[in-house]
Every structure is written in structure tokens, then in C-alpha cells.
C-alpha positions, 0 to 999 in steps of 0.5 A, spaced: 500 500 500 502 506 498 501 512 503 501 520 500 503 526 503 503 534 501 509 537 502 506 545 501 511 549 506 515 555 501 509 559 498 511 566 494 506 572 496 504 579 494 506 584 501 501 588 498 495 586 494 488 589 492 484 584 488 479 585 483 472 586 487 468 592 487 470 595 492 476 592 492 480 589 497 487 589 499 491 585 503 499 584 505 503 577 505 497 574 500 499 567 497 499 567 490 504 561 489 505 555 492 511 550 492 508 543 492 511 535 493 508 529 493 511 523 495 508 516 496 512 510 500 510 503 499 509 500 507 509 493 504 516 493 499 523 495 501 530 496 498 536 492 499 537 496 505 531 496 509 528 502 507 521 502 504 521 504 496 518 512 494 517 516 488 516 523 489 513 529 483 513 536 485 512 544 482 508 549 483 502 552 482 498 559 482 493 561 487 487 565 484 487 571 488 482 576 484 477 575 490 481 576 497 473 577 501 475 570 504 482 571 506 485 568 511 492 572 514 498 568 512 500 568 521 493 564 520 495 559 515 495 551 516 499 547 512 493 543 512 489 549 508 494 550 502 494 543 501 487 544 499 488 551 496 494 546 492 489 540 491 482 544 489 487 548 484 490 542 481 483 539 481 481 531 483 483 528 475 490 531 476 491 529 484 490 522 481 495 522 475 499 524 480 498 519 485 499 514 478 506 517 476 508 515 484 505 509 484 508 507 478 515 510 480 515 505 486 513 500 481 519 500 476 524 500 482 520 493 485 520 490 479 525 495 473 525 493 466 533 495 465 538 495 471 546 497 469 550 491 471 558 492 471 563 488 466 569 487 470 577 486 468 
């Protein structure tokens, strides 16, 4: 089985933004890009060390900042809301493309169609 995680700790902000509203809102420290990782770890396979096999994707995304009426301060920010910001951004069908790279990934480390052998003297 394999078990993701968000990694969504660098984000990029504007000090200063007003939004496109009528009348316009402005705000400091407005996170308009967030730096992501995906990562999935196999719990029932494990290298030749002992250490459970990975795959991992990471990038960046950015944030629809055009309407800030609900905008939560950054010293207010959880890790937990960026991730859903990243997630509702990407949207469920890349979320899961994602996921599927991962898991194939893992699987071409468990089971590689081609490994580098040595030929020696």
C-alpha cells in the first residue's frame, strides 16, 4: 500500500495586494504561489537496505487571488489549508495522475525493466 503526503511549506506572496472586487480589497503577505511535493512510500516493499521504496513529483502552482473577501492572514495559515488551496487548484483528475506517476515510480524500482550491471577486468 502506498501512503501520500503534501509537502506545501515555501509559498511566494504579494506584501501588498488589492484584488479585483468592487470595492476592492487589499491585503499584505497574500499567497499567490505555492511550492508543492508529493511523495508516496510503499509500507509493504523495501530496498536492499531496509528502507521502504518512494517516488516523489513536485512544482508549483498559482493561487487565484482576484477575490481576497475570504482571506485568511498568512500568521493564520495551516499547512493543512494550502494543501487544499494546492489540491482544489490542481483539481481531483490531476491529484490522481499524480498519485499514478508515484505509484508507478515505486513500481519500476520493485520490479525495473533495465538495471546497469558492471563488466569487470
Amino acid at each position: 500500500m502506498i501512503n501520500f503526503s503534501w509537502e506545501v511549506k515555501y509559498v511566494e506572496v504579494y506584501p501588498s495586494y488589492t484584488d479585483q472586487q468592487d470595492p476592492p480589497n487589499t491585503k499584505s503577505n497574500v499567497v499567490h504561489k505555492v511550492n508543492w511535493r508529493l511523495k508516496g512510500i510503499d509500507n509493504e516493499n523495501n530496498d536492499p537496505d531496509g528502507n521502504p521504496f518512494f517516488g516523489e513529483i513536485f512544482g508549483d502552482i498559482s493561487i487565484d487571488v482576484s477575490n481576497l473577501s475570504s482571506f485568511i492572514e498568512f500568521d493564520d495559515l495551516s499547512k493543512s489549508q494550502v494543501q487544499t488551496w494546492v489540491e482544489s487548484t490542481m483539481g481531483s483528475a490531476q491529484v490522481q495522475e499524480w498519485k499514478d506517476e508515484i505509484s508507478s515510480q515505486i513500481s519500476d524500482k520493485i520490479n525495473p525493466s533495465s538495471v546497469q550491471k558492471i563488466i569487470e577486468d
